[in-house]
PLY file of the C-alpha trace (Angstrom):
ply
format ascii 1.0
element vertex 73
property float x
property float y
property float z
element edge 72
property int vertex1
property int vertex2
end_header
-3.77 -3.10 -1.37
-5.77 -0.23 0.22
-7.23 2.56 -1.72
-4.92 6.01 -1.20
-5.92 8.64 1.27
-7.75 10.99 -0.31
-7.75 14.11 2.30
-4.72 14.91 5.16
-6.93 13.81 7.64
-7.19 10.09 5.87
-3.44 10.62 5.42
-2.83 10.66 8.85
-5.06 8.36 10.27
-3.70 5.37 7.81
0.24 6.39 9.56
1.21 9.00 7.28
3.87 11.41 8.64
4.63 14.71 6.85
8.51 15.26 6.77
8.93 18.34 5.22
8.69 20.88 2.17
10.68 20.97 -0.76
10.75 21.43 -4.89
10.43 18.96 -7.33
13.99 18.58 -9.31
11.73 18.05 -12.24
9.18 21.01 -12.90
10.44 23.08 -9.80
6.47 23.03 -7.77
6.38 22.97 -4.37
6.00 19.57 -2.83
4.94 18.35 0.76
7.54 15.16 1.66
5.13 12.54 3.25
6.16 8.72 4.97
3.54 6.04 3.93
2.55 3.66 6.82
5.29 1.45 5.34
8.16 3.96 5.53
8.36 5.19 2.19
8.96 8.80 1.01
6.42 10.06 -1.14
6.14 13.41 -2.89
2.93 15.47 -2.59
1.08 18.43 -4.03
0.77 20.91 -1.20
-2.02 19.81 1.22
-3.24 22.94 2.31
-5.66 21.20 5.25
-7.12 18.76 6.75
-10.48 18.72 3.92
-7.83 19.35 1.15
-7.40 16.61 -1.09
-4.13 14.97 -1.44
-2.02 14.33 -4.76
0.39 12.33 -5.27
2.82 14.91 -7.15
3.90 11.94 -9.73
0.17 12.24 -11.23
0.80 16.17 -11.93
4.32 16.56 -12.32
4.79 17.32 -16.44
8.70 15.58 -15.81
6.93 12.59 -14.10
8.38 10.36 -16.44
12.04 11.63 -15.26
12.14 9.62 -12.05
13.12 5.69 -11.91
10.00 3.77 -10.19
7.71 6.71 -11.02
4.03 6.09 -10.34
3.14 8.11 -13.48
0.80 6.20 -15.99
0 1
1 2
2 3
3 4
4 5
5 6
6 7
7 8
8 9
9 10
10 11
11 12
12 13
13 14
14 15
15 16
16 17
17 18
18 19
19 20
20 21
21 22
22 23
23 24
24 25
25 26
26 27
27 28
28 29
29 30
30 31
31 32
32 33
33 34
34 35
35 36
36 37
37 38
38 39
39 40
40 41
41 42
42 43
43 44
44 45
45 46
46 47
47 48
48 49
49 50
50 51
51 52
52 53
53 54
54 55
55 56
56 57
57 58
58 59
59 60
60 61
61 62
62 63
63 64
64 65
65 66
66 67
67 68
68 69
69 70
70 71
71 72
């Protein structure tokens, strides 16, 4: 398994696509909807640029443990 892009920029160049913005239906934040490489939806903390660093929502979501298959540990 690779390590996880860290910036948009490493995002991108490992076949992320962003999809869209939206809210978390657990804490209400604002989340950027990215693809991974492997076609899978995953929630982000708002990436800002192409130097900003990207978080996987699940890791700073207080409801984290809400979701089936969360990534939360």
């Amino acid at each position: 398994m690779s390590d996880f892009p860290k910036t948009r920029h490493e995002m991108v160049r490992a076949n992320y696509r962003y999809t869209g913005d939206g809210l978390c239906k657990g804490c209400g934040a604002a989340i950027q909807w990215w693809k991974t490489a492997n076609n899978r939806s995953i929630p982000m903390d708002p990436i800002a640029d192409d130097r900003s660093l990207a978080t996987a929502h699940w890791s700073t979501c207080p409801n984290a443990k809400e979701f089936k298959g969360n990534q939360a540990t």
